[in-house]
Each structure stands twice: as structure tokens, then as C-alpha cells.
Backbone bond lengths (Angstrom), bond angles and torsions (degrees), N, CA, C in turn:
res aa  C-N    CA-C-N  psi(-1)  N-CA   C-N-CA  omega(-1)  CA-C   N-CA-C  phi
1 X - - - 1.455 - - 1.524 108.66 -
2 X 1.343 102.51 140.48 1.584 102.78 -166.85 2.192 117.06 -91.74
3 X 0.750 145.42 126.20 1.195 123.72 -160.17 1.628 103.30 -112.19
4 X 1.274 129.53 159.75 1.273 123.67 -172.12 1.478 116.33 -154.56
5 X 1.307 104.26 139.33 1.942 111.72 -143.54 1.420 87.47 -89.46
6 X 1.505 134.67 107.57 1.102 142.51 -177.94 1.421 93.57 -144.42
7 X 1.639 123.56 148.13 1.177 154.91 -174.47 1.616 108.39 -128.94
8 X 1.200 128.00 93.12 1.346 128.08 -171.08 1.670 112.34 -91.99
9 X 1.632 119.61 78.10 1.636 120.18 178.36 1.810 107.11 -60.06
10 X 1.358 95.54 -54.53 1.603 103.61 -169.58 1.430 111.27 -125.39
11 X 1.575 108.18 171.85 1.785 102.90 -169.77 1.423 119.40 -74.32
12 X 2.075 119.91 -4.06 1.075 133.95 176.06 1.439 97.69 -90.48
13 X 1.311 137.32 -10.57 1.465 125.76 163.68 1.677 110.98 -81.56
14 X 1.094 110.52 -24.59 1.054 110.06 178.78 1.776 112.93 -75.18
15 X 1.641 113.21 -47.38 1.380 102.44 166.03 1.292 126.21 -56.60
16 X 0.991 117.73 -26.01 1.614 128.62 -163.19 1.650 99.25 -88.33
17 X 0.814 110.32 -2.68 1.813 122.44 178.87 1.494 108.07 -105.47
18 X 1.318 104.13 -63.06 2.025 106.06 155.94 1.013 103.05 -15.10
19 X 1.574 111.78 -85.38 1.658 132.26 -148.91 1.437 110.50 -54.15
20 X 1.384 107.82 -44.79 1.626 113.20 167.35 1.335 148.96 -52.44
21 X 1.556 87.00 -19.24 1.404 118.75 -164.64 1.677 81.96 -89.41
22 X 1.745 101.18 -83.82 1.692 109.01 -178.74 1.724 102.31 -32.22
23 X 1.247 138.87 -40.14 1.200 120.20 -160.22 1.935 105.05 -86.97
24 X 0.817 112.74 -34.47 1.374 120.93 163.79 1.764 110.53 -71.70
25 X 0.813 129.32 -16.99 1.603 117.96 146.52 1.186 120.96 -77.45
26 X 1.131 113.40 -25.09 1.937 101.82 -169.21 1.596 94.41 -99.97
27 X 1.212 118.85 -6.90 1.755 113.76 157.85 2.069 120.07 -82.66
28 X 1.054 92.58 -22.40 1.470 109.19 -167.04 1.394 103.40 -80.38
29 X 1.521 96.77 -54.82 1.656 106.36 -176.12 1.269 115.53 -98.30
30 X 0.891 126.92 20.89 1.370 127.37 165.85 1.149 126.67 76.30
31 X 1.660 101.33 8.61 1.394 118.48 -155.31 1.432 112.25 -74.40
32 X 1.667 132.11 146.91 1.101 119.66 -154.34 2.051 91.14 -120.43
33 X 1.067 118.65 162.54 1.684 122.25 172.82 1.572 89.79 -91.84
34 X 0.830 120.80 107.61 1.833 122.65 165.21 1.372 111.90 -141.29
35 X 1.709 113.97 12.76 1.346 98.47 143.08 1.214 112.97 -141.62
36 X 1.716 150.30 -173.97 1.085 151.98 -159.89 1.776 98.77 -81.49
37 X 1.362 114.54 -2.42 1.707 102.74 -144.94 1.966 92.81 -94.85
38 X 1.771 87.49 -43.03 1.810 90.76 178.16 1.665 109.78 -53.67
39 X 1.471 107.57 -65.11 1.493 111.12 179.11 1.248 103.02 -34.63
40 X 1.060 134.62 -61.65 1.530 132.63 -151.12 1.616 91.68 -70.72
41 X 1.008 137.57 -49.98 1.219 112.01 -164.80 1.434 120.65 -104.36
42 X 1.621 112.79 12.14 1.522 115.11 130.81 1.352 124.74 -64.01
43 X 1.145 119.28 -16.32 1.897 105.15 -142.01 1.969 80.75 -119.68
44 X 1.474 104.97 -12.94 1.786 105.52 173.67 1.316 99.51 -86.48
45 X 1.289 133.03 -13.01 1.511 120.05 174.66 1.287 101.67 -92.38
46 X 1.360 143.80 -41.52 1.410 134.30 -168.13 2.233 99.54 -98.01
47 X 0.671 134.22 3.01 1.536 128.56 146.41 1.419 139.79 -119.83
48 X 1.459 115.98 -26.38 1.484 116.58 179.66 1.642 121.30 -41.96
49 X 1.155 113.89 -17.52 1.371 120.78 -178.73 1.375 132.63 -82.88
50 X 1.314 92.41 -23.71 1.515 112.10 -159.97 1.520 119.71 -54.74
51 X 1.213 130.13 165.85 1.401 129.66 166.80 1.069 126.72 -104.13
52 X 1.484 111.04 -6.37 1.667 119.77 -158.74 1.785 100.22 -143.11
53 X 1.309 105.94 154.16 2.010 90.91 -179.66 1.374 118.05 -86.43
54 X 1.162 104.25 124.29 1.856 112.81 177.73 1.771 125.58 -98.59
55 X 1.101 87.99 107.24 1.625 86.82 -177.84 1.582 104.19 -113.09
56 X 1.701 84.53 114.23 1.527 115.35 -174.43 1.666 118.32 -118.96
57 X 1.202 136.31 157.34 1.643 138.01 -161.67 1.665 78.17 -148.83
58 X 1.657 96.92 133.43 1.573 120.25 145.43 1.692 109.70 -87.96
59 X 1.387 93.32 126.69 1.718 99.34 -177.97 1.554 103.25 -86.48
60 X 1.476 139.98 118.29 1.320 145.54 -153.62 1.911 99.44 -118.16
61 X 1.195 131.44 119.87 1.566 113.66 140.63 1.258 129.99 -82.39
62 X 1.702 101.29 -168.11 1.901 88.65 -139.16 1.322 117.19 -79.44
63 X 1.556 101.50 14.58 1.846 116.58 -178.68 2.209 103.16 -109.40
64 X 1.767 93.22 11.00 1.460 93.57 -179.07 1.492 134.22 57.49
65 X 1.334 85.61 19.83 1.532 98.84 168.04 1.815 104.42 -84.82
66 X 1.362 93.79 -171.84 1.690 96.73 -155.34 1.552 85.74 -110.29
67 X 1.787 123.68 134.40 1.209 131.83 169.63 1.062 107.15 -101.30
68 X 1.549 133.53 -33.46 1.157 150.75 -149.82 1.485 135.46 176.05
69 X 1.422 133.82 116.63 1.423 134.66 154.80 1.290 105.83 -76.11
70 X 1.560 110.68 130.09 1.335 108.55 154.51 1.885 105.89 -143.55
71 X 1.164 82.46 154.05 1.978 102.09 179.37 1.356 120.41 -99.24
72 X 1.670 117.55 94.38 1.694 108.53 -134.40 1.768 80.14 -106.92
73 X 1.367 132.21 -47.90 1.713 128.40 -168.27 1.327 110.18 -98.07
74 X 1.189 144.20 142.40 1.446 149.08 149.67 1.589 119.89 -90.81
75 X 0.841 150.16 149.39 1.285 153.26 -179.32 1.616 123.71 -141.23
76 X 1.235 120.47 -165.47 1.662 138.33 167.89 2.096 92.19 -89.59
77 X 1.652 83.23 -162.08 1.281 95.90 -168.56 1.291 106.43 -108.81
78 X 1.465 126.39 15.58 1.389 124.39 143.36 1.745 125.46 -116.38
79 X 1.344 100.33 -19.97 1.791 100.21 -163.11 1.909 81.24 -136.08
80 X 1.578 72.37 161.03 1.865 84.93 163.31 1.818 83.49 -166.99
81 X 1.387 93.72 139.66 1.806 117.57 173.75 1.574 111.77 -74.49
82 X 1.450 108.80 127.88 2.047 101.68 -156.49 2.049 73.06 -137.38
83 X 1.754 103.79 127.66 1.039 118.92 179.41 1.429 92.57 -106.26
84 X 1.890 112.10 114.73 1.490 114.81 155.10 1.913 115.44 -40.86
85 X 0.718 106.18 -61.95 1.971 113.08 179.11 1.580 126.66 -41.93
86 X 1.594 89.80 -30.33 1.444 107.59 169.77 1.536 101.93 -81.07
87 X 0.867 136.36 -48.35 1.499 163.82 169.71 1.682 100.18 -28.76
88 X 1.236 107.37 -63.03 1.686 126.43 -170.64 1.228 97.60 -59.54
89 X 1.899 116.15 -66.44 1.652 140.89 -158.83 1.651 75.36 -50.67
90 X 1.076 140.67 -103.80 1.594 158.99 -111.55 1.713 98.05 -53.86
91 X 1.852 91.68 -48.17 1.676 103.97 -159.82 1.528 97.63 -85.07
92 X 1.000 134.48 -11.07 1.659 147.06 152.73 1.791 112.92 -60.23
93 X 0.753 96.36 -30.43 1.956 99.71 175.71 1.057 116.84 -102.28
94 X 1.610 115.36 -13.87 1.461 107.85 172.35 1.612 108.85 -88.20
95 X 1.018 106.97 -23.42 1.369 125.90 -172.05 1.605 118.09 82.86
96 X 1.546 111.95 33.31 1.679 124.44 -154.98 1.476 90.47 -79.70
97 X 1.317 108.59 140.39 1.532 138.35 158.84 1.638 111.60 -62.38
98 X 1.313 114.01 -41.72 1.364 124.90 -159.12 1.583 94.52 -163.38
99 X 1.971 99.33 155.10 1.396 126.56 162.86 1.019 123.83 -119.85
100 X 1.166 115.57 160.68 1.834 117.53 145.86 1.264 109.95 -134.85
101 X 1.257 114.67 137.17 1.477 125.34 -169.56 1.456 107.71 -92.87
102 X 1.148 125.19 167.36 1.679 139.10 166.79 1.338 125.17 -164.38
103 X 1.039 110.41 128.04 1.885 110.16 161.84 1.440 108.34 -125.53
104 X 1.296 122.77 -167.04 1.371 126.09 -167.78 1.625 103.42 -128.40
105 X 0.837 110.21 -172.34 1.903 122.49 164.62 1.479 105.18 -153.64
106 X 1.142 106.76 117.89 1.734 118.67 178.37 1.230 100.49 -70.74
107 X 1.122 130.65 0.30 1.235 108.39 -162.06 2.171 93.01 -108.90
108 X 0.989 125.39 -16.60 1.514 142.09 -167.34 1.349 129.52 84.36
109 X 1.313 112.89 15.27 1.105 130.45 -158.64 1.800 103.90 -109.71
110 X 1.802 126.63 110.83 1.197 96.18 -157.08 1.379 102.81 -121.77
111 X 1.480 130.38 27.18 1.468 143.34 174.06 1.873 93.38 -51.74
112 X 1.366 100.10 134.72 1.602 99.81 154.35 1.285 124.12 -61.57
113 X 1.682 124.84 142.79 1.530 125.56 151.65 1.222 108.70 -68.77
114 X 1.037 108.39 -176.81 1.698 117.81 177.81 1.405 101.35 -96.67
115 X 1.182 103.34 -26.91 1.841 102.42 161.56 1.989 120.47 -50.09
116 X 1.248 87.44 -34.63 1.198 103.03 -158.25 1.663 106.22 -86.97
117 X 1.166 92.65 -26.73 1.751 103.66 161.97 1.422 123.95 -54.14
118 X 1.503 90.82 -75.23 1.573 125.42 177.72 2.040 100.41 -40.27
119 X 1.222 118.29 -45.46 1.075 126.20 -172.15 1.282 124.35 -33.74
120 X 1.892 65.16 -78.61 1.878 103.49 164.81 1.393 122.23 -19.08
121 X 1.768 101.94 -77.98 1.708 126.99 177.77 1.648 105.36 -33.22
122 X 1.478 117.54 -50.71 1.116 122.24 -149.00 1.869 96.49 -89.51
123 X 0.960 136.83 -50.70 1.313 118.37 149.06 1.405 134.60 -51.14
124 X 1.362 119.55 -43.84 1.673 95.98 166.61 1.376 110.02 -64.27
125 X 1.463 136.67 -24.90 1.473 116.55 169.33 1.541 128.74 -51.17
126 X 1.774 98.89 -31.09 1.220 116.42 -170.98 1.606 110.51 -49.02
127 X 1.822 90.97 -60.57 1.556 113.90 177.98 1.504 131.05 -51.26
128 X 1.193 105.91 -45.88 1.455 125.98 179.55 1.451 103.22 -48.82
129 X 1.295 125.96 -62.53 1.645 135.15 171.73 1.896 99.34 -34.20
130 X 0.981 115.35 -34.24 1.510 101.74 -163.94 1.757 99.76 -127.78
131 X 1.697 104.83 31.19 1.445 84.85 -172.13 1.058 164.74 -169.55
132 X 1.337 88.85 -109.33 1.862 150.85 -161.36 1.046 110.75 -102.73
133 X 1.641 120.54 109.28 1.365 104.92 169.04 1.239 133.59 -110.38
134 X 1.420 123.20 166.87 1.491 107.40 -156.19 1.935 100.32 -117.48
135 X 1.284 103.49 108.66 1.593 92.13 -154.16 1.589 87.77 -90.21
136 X 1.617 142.06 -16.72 1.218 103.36 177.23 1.730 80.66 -175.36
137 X 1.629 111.54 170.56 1.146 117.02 -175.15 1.422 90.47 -138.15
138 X 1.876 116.20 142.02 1.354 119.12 -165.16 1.034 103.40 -144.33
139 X 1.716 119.16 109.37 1.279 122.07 174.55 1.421 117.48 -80.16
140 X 1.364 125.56 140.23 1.622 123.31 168.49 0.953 103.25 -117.64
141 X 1.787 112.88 148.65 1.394 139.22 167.05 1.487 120.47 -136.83
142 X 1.367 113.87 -94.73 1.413 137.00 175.01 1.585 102.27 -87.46
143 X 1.431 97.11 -52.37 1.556 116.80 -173.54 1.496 112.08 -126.71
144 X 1.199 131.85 -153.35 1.403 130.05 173.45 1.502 112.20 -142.74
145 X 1.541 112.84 145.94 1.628 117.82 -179.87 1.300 77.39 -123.77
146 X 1.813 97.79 139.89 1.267 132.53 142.21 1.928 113.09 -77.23
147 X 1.078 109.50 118.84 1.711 108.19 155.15 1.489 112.40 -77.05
148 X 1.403 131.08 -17.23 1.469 108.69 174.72 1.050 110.70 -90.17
149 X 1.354 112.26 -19.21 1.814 112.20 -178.37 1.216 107.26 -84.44
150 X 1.444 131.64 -10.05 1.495 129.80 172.16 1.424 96.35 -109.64
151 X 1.584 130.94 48.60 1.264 124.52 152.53 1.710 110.63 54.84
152 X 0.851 119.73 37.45 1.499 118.33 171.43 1.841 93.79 -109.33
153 X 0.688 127.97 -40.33 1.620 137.96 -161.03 1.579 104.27 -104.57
């Protein structure tokens, strides 16, 4: 059994210790995100908390393993501005095969906007030109929506 030097002050130290943990298994073990259920409950330890909207991409290679989390937009507590180009640049340096996208809703509420649709479309178009595929976009709140599992993707 593996033990791990974590100091838990607050309940965001405690996610942020989760996430580390899960992210250091799916590097260790080889473990790949190939369904909505792992992502989701990485991407619920590193956003459910938040106060502000985070729009973040897991960088995946082409066996969907995890290269990278990164937290590319910041926002208010309803919107945050998410540049497709920035989107491309990031997943171009990792050299990722594939994504999955995520933001949060401060508010817990995790139905898509139509913003959030529209978004979507317009970055996997981005990717596709160079690619990249975009296997699913995952909002967190209370709980988590998949867009590929609700047929948007």
C-alpha cells in the first residue's frame, strides 16, 4: 500500500490531494480516460469547488492516457472567455492526440448553455484541422455532465 505525505488544512486540500493521487495512477498504471466516468472524477476533484469559471483541457496521447492537466481560461462566476487558438497552441506543445475539455459552474448547476455548446463545436473544429480529437467536454458543478454522453459530441 502506497502512502502519501499530504496535510489536509481545508476540503480544497483535500481535493487537490485526490486529484494527485488519481493523476499519479493513471500515469503509473497506464491507465487510460476512455470513459466519461474516470475524467469526471478527476476533473470533480480539481473544479467542484471553485468560485470562479475554469476552463481547463486534459492533454491525452494517442493511447488516451493523460500527458497533462492544464487550466488555460479564468473567469467571473458565470462566464469565462475560452480562445479556440489558445486551445490548438497548448494541445500543439503537448503533442496530444486527443482532449477532453471541462469547465465548471459556480453556481452547481451542470446543464449546458448554448454557449457552451456553440463553444464546444467551435474547438473541436479547431482540432480536427490539425488532428486532435476532442473526445468529450465535462462540465462540473454539484455533479458532472458529459456532452458526449448527452450526444452533443
Amino acid at each position: 500500500m502506497t502512502t502519501y505525505p499530504f496535510t489536509y488544512r481545508t476540503k480544497q486540500d483535500v481535493l487537490e490531494a485526490a486529484a494527485s493521487i488519481i493523476k499519479e495512477h493513471f500515469r503509473r498504471e497506464g491507465g487510460e480516460y476512455t470513459s466519461a466516468t474516470e475524467a469526471q472524477r478527476f476533473l470533480m476533484t480539481k473544479l467542484s469547488c471553485r468560485d470562479q469559471e475554469v476552463f481547463a483541457i486534459l492533454l491525452l496521447d494517442s493511447q488516451h492516457r493523460l500527458i497533462a492537466y492544464k487550466e488555460l481560461f479564468f473567469g467571473t462566476i458565470d462566464s469565462a472567455s475560452v480562445y479556440p487558438r489558445e486551445i490548438v497552441k497548448v494541445a500543439l506543445a503537448h503533442n496530444a492526440a486527443a482532449v477532453i475539455l471541462s469547465h465548471n459552474h459556480p453556481s452547481g448547476i451542470t446543464l449546458p448553455s448554448q454557449a457552451d455548446i456553440q463553444i464546444t463545436e467551435r474547438i473541436k473544429k479547431a482540432l480536427e484541422l490539425i488532428d486532435i480529437r476532442t473526445l468529450d467536454h465535462i462540465i462540473v458543478g454539484e455533479d458532472s455532465y458529459s456532452l458526449a454522453g448527452n450526444g452533443y459530441l
